[in-house]
ZADO-1210 file (C-alpha; in nm, 4 decimals, padded with zeros to 6 digits):
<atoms>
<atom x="00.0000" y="00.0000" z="00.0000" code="UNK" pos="1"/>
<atom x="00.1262" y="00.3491" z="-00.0897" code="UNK" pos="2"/>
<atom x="00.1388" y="00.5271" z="00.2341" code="UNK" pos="3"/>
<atom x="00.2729" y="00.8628" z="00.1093" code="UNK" pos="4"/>
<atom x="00.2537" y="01.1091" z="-00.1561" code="UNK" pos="5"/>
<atom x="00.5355" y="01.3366" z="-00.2570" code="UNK" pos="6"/>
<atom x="00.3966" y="01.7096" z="-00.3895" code="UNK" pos="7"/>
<atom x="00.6610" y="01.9163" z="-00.5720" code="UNK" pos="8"/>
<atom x="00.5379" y="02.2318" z="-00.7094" code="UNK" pos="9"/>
<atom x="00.7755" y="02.3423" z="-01.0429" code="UNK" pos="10"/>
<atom x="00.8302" y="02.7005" z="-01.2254" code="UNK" pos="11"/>
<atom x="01.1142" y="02.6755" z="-01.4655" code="UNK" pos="12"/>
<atom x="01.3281" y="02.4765" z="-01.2665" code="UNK" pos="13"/>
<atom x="01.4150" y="02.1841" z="-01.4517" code="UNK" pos="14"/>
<atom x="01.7630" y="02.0963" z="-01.3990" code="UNK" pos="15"/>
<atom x="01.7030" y="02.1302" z="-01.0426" code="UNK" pos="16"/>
<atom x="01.4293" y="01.8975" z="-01.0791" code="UNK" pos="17"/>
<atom x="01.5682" y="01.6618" z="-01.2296" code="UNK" pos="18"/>
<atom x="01.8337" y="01.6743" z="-01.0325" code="UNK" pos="19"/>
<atom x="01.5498" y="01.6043" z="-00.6813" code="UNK" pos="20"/>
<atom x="01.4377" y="01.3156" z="-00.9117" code="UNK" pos="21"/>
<atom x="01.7161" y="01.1258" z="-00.9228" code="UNK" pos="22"/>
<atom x="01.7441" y="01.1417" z="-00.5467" code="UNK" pos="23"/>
<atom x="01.4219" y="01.0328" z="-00.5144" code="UNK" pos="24"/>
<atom x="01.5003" y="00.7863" z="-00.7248" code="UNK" pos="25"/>
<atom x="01.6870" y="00.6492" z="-00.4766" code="UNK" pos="26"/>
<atom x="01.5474" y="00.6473" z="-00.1984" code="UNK" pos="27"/>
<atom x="01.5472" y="00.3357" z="00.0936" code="UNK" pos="28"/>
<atom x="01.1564" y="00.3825" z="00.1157" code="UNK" pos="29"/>
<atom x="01.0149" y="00.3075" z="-00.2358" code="UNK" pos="30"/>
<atom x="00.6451" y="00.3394" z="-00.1803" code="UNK" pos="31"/>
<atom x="00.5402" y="00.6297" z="-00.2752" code="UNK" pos="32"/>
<atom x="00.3760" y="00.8213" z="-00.5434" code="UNK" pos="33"/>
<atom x="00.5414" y="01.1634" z="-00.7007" code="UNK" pos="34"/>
<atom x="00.3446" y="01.4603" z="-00.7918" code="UNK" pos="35"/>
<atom x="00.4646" y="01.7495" z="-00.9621" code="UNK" pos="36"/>
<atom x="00.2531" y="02.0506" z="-01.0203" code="UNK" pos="37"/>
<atom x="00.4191" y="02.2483" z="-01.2815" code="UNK" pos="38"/>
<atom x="00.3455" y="02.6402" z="-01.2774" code="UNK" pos="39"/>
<atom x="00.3212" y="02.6909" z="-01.6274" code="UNK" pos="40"/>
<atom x="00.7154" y="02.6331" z="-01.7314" code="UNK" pos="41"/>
<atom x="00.8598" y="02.7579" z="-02.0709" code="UNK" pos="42"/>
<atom x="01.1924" y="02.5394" z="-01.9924" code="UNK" pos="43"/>
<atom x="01.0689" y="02.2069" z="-02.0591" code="UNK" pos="44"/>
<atom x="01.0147" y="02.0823" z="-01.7198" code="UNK" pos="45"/>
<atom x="00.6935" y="01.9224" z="-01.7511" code="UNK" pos="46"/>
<atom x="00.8425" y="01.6622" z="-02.0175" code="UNK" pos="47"/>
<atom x="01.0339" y="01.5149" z="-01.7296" code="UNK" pos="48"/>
<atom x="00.9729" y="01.1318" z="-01.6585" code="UNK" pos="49"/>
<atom x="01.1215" y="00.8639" z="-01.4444" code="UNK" pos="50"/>
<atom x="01.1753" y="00.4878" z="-01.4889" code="UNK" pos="51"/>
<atom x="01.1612" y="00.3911" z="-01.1519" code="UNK" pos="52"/>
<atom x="00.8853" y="00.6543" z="-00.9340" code="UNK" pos="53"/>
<atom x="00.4945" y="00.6576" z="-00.9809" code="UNK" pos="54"/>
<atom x="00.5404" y="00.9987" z="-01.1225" code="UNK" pos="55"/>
<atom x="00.2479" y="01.2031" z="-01.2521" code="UNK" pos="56"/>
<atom x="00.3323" y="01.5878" z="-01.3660" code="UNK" pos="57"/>
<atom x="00.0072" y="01.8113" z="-01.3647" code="UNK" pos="58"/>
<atom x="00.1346" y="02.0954" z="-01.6230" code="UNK" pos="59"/>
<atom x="-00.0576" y="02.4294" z="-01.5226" code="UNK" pos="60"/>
<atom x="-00.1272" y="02.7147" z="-01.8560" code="UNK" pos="61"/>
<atom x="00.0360" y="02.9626" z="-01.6205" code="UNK" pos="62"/>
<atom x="00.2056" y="03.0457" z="-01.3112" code="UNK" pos="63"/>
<atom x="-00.0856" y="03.0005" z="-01.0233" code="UNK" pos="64"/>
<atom x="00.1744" y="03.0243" z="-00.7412" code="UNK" pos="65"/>
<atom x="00.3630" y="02.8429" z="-00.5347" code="UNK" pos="66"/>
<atom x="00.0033" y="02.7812" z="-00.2635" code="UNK" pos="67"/>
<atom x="-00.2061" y="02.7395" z="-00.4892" code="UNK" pos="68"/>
<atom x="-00.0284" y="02.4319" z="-00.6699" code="UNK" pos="69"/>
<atom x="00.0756" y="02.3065" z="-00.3949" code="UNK" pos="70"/>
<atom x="-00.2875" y="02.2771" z="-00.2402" code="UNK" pos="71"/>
<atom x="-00.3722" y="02.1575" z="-00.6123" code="UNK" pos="72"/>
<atom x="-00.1226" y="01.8724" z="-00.5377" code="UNK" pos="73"/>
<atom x="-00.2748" y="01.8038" z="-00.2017" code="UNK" pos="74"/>
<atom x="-00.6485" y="01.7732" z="-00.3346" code="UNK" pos="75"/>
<atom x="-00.5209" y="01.5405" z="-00.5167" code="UNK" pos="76"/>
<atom x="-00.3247" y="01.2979" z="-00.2824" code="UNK" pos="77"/>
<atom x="-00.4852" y="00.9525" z="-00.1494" code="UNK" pos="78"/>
<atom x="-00.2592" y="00.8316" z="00.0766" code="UNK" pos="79"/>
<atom x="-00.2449" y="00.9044" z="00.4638" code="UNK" pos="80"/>
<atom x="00.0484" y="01.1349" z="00.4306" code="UNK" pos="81"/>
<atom x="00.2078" y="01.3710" z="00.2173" code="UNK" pos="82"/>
<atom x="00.5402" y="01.5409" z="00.1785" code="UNK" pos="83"/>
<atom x="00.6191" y="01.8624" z="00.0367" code="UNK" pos="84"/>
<atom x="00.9338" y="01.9456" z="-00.1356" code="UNK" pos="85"/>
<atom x="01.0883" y="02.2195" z="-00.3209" code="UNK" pos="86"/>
<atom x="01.2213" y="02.1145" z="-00.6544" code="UNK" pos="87"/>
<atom x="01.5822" y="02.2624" z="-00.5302" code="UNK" pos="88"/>
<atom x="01.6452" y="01.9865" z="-00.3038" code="UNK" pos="89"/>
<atom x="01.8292" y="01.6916" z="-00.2970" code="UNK" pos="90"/>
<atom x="01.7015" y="01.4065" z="-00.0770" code="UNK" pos="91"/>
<atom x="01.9531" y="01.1944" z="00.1278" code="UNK" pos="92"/>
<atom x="01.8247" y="00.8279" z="00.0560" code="UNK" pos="93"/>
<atom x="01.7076" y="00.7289" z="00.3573" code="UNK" pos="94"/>
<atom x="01.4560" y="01.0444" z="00.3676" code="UNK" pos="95"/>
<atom x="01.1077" y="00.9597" z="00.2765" code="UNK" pos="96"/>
<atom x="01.1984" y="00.6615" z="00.5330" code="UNK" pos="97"/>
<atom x="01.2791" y="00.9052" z="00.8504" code="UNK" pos="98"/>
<atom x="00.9812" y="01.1351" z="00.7730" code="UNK" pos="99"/>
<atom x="00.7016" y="00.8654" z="00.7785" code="UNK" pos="100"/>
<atom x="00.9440" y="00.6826" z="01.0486" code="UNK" pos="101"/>
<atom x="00.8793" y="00.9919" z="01.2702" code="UNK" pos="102"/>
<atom x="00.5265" y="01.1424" z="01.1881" code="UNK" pos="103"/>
<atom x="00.4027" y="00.8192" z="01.3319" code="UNK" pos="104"/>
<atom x="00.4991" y="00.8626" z="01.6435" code="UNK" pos="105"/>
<atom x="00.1974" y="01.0026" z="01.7370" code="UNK" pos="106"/>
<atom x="-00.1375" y="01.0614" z="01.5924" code="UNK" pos="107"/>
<atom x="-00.1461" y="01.3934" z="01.7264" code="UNK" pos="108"/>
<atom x="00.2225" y="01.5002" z="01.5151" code="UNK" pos="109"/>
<atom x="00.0580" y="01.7250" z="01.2504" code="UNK" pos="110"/>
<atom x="00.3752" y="01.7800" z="01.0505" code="UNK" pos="111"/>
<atom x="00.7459" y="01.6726" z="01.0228" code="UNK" pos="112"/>
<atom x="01.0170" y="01.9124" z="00.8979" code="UNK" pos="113"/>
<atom x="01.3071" y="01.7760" z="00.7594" code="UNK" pos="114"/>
<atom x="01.6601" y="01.8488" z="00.8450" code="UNK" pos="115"/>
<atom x="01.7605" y="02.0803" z="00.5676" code="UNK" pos="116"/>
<atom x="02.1036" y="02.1645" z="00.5090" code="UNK" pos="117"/>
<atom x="02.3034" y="02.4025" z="00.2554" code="UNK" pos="118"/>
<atom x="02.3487" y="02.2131" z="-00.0849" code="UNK" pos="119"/>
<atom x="02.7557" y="02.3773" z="-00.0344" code="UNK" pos="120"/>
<atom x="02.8212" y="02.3806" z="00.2427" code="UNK" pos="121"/>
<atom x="02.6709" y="02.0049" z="00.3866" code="UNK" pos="122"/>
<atom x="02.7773" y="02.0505" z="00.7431" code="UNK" pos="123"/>
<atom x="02.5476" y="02.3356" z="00.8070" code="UNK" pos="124"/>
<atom x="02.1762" y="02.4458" z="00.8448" code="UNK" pos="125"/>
<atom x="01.9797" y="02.6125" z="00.6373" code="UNK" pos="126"/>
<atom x="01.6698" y="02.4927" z="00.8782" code="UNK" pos="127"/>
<atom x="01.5673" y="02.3456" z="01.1276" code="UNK" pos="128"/>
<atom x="01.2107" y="02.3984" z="01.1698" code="UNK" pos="129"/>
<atom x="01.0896" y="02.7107" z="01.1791" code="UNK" pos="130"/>
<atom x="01.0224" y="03.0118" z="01.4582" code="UNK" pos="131"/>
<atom x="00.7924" y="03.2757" z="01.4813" code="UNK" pos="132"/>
<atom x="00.8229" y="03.5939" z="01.7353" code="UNK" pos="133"/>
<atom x="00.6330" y="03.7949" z="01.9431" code="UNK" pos="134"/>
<atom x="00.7544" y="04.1016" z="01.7052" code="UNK" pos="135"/>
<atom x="00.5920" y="03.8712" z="01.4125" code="UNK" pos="136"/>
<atom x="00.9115" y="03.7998" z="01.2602" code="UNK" pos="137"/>
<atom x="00.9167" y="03.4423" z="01.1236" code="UNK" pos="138"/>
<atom x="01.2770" y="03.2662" z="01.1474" code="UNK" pos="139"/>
<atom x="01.4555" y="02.9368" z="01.0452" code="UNK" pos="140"/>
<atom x="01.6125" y="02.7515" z="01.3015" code="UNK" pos="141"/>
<atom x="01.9843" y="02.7040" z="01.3177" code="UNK" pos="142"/>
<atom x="02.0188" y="02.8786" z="01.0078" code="UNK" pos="143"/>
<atom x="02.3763" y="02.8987" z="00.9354" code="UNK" pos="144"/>
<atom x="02.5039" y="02.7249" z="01.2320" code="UNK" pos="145"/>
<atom x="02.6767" y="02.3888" z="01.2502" code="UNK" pos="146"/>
<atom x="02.4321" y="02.0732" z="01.1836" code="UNK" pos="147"/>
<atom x="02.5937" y="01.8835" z="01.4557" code="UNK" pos="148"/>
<atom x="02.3965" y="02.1490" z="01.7204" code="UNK" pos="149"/>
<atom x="02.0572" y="02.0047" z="01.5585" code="UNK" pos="150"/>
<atom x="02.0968" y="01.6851" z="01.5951" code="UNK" pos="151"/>
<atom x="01.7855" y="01.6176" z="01.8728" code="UNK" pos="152"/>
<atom x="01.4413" y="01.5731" z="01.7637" code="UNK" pos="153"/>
<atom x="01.2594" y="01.8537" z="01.8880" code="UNK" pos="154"/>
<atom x="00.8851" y="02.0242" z="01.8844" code="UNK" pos="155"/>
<atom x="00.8643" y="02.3463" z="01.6927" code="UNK" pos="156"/>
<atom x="00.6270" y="02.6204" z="01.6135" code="UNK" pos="157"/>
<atom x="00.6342" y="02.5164" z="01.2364" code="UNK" pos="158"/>
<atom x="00.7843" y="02.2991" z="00.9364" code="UNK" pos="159"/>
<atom x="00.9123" y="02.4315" z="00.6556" code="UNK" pos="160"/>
<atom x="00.7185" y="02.3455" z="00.3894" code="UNK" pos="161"/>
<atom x="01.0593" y="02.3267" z="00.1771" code="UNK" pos="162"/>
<atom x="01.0760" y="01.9675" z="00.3167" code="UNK" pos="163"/>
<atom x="00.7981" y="01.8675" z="00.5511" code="UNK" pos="164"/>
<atom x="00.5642" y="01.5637" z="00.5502" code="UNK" pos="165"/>
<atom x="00.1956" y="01.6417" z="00.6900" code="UNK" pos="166"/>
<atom x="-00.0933" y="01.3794" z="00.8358" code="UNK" pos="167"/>
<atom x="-00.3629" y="01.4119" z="00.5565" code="UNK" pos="168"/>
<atom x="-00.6528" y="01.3540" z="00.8359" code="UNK" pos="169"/>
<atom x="-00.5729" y="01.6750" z="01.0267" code="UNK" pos="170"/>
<atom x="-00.4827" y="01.8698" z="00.7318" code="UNK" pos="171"/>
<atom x="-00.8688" y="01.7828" z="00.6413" code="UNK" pos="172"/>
<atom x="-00.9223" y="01.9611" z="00.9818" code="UNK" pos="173"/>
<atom x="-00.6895" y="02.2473" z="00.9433" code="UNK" pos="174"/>
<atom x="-00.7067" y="02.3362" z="00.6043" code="UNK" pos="175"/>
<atom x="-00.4891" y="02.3736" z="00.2902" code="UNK" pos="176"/>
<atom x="-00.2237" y="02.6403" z="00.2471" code="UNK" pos="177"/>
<atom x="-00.4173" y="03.0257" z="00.2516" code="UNK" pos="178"/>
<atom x="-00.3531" y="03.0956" z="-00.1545" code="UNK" pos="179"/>
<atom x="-00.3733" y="03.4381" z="-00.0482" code="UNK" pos="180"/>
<atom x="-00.0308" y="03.4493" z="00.0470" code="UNK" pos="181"/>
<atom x="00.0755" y="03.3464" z="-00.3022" code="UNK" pos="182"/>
<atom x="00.4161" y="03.2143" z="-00.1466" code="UNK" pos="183"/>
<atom x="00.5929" y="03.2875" z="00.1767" code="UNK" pos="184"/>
<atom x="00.4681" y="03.2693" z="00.4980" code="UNK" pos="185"/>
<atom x="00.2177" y="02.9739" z="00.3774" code="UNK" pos="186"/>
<atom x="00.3593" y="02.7424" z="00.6219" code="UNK" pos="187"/>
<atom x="00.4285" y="02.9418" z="00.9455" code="UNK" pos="188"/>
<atom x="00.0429" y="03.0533" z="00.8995" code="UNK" pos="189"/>
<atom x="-00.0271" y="02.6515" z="00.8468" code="UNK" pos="190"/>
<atom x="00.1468" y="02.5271" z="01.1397" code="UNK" pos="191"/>
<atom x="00.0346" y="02.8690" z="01.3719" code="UNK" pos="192"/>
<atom x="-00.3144" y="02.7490" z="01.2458" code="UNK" pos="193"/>
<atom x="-00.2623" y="02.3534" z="01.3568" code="UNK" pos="194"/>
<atom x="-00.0853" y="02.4353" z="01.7060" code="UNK" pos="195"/>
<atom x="-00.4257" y="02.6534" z="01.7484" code="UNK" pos="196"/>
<atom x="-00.6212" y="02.3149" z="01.7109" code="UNK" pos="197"/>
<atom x="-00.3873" y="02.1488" z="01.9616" code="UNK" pos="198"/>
<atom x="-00.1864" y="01.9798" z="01.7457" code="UNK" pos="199"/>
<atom x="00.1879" y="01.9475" z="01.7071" code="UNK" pos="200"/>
<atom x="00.4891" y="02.0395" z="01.4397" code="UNK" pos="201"/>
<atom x="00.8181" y="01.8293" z="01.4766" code="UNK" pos="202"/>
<atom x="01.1758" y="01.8423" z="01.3581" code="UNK" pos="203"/>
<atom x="01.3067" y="01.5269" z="01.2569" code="UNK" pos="204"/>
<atom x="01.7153" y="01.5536" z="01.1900" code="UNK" pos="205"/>
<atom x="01.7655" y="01.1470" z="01.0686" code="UNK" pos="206"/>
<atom x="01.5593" y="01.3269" z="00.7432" code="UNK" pos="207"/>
<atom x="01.8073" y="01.5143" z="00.5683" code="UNK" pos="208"/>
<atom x="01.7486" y="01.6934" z="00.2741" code="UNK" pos="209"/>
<atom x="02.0608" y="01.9687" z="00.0742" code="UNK" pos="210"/>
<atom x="01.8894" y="02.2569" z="-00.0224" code="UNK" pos="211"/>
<atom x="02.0273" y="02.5239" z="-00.3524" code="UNK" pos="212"/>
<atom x="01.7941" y="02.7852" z="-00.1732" code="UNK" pos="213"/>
<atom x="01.6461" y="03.1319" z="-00.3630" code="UNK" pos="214"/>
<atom x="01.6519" y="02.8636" z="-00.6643" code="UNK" pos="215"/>
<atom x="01.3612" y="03.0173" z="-00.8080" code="UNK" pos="216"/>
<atom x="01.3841" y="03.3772" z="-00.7092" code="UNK" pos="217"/>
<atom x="01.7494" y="03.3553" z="-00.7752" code="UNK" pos="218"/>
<atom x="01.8519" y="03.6143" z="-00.4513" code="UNK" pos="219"/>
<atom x="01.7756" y="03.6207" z="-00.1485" code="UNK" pos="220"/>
<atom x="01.6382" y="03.9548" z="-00.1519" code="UNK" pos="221"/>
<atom x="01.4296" y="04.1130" z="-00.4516" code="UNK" pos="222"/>
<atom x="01.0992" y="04.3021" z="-00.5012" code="UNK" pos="223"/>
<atom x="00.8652" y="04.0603" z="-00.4579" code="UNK" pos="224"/>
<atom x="00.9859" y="03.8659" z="-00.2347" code="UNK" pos="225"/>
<atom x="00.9658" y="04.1577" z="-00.0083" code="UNK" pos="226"/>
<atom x="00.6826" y="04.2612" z="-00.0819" code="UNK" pos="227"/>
<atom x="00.5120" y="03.9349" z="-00.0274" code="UNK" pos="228"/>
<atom x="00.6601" y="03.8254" z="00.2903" code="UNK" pos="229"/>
<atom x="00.5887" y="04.1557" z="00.4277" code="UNK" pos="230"/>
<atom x="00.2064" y="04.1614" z="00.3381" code="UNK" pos="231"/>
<atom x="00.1985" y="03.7644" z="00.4302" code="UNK" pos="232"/>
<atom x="00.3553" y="03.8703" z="00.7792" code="UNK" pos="233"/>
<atom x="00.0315" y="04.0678" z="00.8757" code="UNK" pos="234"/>
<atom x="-00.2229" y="03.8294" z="00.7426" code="UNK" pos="235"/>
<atom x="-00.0465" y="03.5608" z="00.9670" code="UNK" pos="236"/>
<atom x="-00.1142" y="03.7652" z="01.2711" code="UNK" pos="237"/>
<atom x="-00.4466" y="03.8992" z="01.2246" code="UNK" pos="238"/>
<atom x="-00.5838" y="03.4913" z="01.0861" code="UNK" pos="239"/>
<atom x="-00.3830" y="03.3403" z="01.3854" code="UNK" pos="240"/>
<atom x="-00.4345" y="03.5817" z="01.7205" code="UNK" pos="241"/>
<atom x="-00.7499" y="03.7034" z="01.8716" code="UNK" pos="242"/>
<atom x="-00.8236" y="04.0287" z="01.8946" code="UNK" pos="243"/>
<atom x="-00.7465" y="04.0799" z="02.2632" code="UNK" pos="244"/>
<atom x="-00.4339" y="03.9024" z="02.1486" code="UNK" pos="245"/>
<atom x="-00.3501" y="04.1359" z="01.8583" code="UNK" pos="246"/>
<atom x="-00.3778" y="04.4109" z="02.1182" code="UNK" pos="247"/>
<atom x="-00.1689" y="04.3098" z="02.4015" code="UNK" pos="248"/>
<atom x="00.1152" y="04.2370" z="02.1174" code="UNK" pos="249"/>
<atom x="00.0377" y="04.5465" z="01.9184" code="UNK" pos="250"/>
<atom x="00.3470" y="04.7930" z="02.0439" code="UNK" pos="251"/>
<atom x="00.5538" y="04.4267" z="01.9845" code="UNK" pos="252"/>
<atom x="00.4529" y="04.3614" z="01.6150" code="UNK" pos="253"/>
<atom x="00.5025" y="04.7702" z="01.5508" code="UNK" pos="254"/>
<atom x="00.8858" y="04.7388" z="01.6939" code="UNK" pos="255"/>
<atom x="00.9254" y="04.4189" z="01.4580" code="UNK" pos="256"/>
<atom x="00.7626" y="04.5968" z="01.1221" code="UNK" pos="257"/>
<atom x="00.9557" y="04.9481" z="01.2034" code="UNK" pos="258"/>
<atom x="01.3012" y="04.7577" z="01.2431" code="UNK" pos="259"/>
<atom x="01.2285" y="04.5278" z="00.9540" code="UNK" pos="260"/>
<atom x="01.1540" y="04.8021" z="00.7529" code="UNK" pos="261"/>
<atom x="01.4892" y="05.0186" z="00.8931" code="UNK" pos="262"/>
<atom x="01.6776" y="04.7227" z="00.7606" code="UNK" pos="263"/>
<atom x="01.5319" y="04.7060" z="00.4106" code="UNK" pos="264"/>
<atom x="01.5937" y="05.0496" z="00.3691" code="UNK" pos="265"/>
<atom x="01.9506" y="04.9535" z="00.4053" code="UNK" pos="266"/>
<atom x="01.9106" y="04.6552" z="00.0998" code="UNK" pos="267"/>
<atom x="01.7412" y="04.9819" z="-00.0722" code="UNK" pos="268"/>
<atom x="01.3780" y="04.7512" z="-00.0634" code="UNK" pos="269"/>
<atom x="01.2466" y="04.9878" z="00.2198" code="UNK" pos="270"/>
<atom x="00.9705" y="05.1039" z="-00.0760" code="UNK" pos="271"/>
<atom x="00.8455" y="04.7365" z="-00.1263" code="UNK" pos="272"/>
<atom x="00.8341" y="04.6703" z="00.2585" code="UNK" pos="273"/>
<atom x="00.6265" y="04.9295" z="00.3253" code="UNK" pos="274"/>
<atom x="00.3918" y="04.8394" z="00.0537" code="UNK" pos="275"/>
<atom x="00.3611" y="04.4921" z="00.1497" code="UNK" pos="276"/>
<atom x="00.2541" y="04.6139" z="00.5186" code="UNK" pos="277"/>
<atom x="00.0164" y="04.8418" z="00.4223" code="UNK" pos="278"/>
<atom x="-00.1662" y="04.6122" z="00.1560" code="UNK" pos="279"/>
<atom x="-00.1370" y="04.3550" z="00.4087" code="UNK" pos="280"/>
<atom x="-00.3246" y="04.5518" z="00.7109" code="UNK" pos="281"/>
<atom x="-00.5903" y="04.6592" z="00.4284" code="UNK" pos="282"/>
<atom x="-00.6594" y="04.3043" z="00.2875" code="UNK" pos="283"/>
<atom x="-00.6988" y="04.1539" z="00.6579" code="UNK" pos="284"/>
<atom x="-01.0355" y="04.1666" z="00.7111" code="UNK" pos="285"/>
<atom x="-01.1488" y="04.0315" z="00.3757" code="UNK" pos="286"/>
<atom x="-00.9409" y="03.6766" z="00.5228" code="UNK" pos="287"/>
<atom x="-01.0785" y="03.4171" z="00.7414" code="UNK" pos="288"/>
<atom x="-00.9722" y="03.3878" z="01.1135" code="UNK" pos="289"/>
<atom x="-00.8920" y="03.0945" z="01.3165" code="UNK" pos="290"/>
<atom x="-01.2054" y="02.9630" z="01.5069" code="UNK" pos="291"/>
<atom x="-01.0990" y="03.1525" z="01.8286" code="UNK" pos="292"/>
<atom x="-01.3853" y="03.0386" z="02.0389" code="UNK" pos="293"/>
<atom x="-01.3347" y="02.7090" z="01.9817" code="UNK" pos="294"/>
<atom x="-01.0096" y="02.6793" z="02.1384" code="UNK" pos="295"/>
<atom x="-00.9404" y="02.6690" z="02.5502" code="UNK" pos="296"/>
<atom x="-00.7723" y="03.0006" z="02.6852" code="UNK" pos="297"/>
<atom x="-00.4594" y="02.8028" z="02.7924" code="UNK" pos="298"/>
<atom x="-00.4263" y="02.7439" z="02.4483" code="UNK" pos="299"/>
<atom x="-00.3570" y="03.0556" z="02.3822" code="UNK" pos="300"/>
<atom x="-00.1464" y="03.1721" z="02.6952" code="UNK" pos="301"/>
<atom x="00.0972" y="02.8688" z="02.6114" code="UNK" pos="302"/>
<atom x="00.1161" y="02.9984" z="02.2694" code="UNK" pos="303"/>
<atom x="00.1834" y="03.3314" z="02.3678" code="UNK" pos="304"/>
<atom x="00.4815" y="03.2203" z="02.5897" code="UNK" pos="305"/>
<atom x="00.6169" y="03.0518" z="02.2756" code="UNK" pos="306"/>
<atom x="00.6451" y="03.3860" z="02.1236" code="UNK" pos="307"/>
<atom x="00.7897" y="03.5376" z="02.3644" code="UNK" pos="308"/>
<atom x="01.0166" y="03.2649" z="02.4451" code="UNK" pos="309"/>
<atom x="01.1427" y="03.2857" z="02.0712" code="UNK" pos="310"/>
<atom x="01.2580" y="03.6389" z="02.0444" code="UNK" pos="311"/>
<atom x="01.4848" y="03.5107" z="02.2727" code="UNK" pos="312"/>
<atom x="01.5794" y="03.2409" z="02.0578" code="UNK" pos="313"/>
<atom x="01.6214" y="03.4851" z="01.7508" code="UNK" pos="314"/>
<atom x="01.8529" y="03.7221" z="01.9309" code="UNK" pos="315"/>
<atom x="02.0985" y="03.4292" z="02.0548" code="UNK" pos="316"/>
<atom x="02.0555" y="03.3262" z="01.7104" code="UNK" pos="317"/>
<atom x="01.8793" y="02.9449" z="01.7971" code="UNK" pos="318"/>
</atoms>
């Protein structure tokens, strides 16, 4: 029985798919199926085929975004769990293997990030799970630091949806990725959403994955990646906190947008940063909040400790 489904969406990037194919290709764990949503590529990619993987491509007329094929993919997935994976990675064999090998530790394990280090430099992090702040700042963690330091399993606030496997049932419960958000932020506001429900996100290091990183974008920094994370970064606090919430942590998120947007003045995107906040703030109410009254207050208190508790981990640079 095919217990998991593998969903990479694809703009343009074939060599680098190909490339994650062949590593798949490999892998210890052989059952599972492969499904890549292509965004509408000019460079061949969707002629790609494999020998040796259940591999279906679903080629898209244009580019819908990187949430919107990736809930495409989802929609379409039968099995009890599915892994997403950007088409910049390479998989370490024994991958698919550690990810269902640790989402089953518990039923109540909504997602599994992957250990995901540079595709250079193979000793150290590019992430560990992600972290999101008080001053609504969303981090990876470990980022740049020595692998060896992430070697424990741990709980986190979120996976990175670079590399992540997620429990179809509660993703039924949750939701899909918010294709509002277009790309970035998707999975922070996914795994905020989940740990709202009482569920958990965990980091599972024996899953390794090397990861190019800005393959798509091709820098770290440009417009519209700017301007997207910065719009995405209000519509995961106003879909995630209650109002009382968004109070108490108002004069927190207004330090974290004002020295955000003091930095990108420095990269010279200052313009774009301020755009994406203010379309952000203005689009809010048109999106759909978390059920709020659903949840237990305690719920929300230990969250809020979290947040605090990972400025702290930003600043040491966890």
């Amino acid at each position: 029985m095919t217990e998991v489904t593998i969903v990479i969406p694809n703009y343009n990037g074939k060599v680098l798919l190909e490339n994650c194919i062949k590593t798949l290709e490999q892998q210890t764990f052989k059952e599972f199926k492969l499904l890549v949503i292509d965004n509408g590529s000019t460079d061949g990619s969707a002629s790609l085929t494999s020998d040796v993987l259940d591999m279906e491509i679903i080629a898209l007329g244009e580019n819908t975004g990187f949430c919107k094929a990736v809930n495409l993919g989802i929609k379409k997935t039968k099995t009890p769990f599915v892994i997403l994976l950007n088409n910049d990675i390479e998989a370490d064999p024994h991958f698919v293997e550690e990810l269902l090998k640790g989402i089953k530790q518990s039923e109540d394990i909504f997602s599994g990030s992957a250990m995901m280090l540079d595709f250079k430099q193979r000793d150290i992090l590019d992430n560990a799970g992600d972290l999101y702040t008080l001053l609504g700042w969303a981090r990876a963690r470990g980022k740049g630091k020595p692998a060896v330091l992430y070697e424990e399993e741990a709980d986190i606030f979120s996976s990175c949806g670079g590399a992540a496997i997620y429990r179809m049932e509660l993703l039924r419960k949750t939701g899909l990725l918010d294709e509002r958000h277009f790309a970035y932020l998707e999975d922070v506001d996914l795994g905020y959403r989940a740990k709202i429900m009482g569920y958990r996100n965990r980091y599972f290091p024996a899953a390794k994955v090397y990861h190019v990183g800005s393959a798509t974008t091709g820098t770290r920094y440009n417009e519209k990646k700017v301007y997207l994370a910065a719009r995405n970064s209000m519509f995961v606090a106003y879909k995630n906190m209650p109002l009382a919430q968004r109070i108490v942590n108002a004069p927190f998120l207004f330090a974290g947008v004002l020295i955000k947007w003091l930095f990108f003045c420095r990269k010279g995107f200052g313009r774009e940063y301020r755009t994406g906040i203010k379309e952000g703030i203005a689009a809010c109410r048109s999106l759909k909040q978390a059920d709020f009254a659903a949840q237990p207050f305690g719920r929300y208190a230990k969250l809020e400790l979290e947040l605090i508790s990972n400025i702290f981990r930003v600043l040491s640079g966890k």
